[in-house]
C-alpha positions in Angstrom: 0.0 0.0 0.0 1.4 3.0 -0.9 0.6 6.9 -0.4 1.8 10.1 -2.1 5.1 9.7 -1.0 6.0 6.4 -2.0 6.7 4.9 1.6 5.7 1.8 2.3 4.0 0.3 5.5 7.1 -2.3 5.7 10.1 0.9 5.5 7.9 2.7 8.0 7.3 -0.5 10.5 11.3 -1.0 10.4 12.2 1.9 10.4 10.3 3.4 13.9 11.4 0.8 16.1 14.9 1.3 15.2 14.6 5.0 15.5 12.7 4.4 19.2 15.6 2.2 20.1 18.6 4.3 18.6 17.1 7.2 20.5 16.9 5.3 23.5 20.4 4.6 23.7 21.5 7.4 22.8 19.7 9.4 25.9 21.5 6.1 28.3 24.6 7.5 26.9 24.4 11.2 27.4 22.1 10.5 31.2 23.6 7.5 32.6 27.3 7.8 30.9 26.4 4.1 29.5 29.4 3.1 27.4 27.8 3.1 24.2 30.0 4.2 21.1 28.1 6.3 18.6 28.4 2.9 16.0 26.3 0.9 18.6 24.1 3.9 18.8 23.9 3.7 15.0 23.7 0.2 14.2 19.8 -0.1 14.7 19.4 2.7 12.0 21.8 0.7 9.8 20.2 -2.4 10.1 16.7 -0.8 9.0 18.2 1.0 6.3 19.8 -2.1 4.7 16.2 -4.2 4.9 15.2 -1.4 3.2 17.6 -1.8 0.3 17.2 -5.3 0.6 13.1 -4.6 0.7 13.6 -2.3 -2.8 16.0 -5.0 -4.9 13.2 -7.7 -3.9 10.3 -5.2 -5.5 12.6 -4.5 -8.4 13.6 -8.0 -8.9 10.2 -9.2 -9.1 8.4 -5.9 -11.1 11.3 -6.8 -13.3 10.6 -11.1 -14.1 6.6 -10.3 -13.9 7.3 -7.6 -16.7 10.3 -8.8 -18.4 11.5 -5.4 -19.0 14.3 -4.2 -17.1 14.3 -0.9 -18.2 10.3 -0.2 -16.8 11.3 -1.8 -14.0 14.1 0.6 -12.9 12.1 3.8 -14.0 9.6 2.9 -11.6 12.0 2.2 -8.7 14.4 5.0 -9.4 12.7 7.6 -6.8 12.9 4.9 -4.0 16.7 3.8 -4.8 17.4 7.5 -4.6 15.7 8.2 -1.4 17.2 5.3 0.1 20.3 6.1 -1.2 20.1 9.7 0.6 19.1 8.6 3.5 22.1 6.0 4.2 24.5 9.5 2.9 22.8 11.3 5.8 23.3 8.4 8.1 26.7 8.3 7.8 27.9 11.7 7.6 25.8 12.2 10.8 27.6 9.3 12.2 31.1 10.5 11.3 30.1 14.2 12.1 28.6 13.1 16.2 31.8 10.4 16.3 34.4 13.3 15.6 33.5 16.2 17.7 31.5 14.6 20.9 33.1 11.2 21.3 36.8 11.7 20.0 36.6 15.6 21.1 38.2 16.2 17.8 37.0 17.3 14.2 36.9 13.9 12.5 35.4 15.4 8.9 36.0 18.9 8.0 32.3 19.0 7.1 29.8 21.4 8.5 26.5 20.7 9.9 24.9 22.3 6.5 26.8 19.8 4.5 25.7 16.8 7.0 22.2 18.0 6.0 22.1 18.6 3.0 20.7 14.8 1.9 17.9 15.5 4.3 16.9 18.9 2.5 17.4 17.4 -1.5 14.8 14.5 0.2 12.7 17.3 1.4 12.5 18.4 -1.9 11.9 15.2 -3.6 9.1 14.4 -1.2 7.2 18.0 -1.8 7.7 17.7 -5.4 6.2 14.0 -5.2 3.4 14.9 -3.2 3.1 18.0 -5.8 2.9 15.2 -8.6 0.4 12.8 -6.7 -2.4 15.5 -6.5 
């Protein structure tokens, strides 16, 4: 089932619980000084975004042997392979960014916080101009 965004239930029933737990450890490391490295923090957020790739090569694979067309197949996926390809960017330059300058107390990536971003603002866009297109 899918609405004017092109999420699925499944990315969104993955993708909550890992985010819930992420942010759960992440306030037991800044309250309670439990030794969590930002990577563990991570990891659930990982883990959801790979089913997610996994979840978008299964509906490609099979829009692609019930049509027999690659090529149709690929144009229709191409929006989701791109926003999950965005959101992994933004993943890990957040990763890198928090690792550097709050756990190792040094600038890991020369990156600023606009640059760390900037995936989250093109899918921004991508989303309005997809909800733009679905009405």
């Amino acid at each position: 089932m899918r609405r004017c965004f092109g999420l699925h239930a499944f990315e969104i029933l993955h993708h909550l619980p890992a985010l819930a737990i992420s942010s759960g450890m992440l306030a037991a490391k800044l309250c309670y000084n439990v030794p969590f490295t930002y990577m563990h923090i991570f990891l659930p957020l990982y883990i959801a975004s790979a089913f997610n790739v996994y979840f978008h090569f299964i509906v490609f694979a099979r829009e692609a042997q019930e049509t027999r067309q690659v090529k149709t197949a690929l144009s229709s996926s191409l929006f989701n392979i791109f926003r999950v390809a965005l959101f992994i960017a933004f993943e890990v330059m957040l990763y890198r960014k928090i690792d550097g300058d709050f756990e190792h107390r040094q600038v890991a990536t020369q990156n600023s916080w606009r640059t760390v971003f900037l995936p989250l603002w093109v899918l921004l866009i991508c989303f309005g101009f997809q909800g733009c297109r679905a009405l």
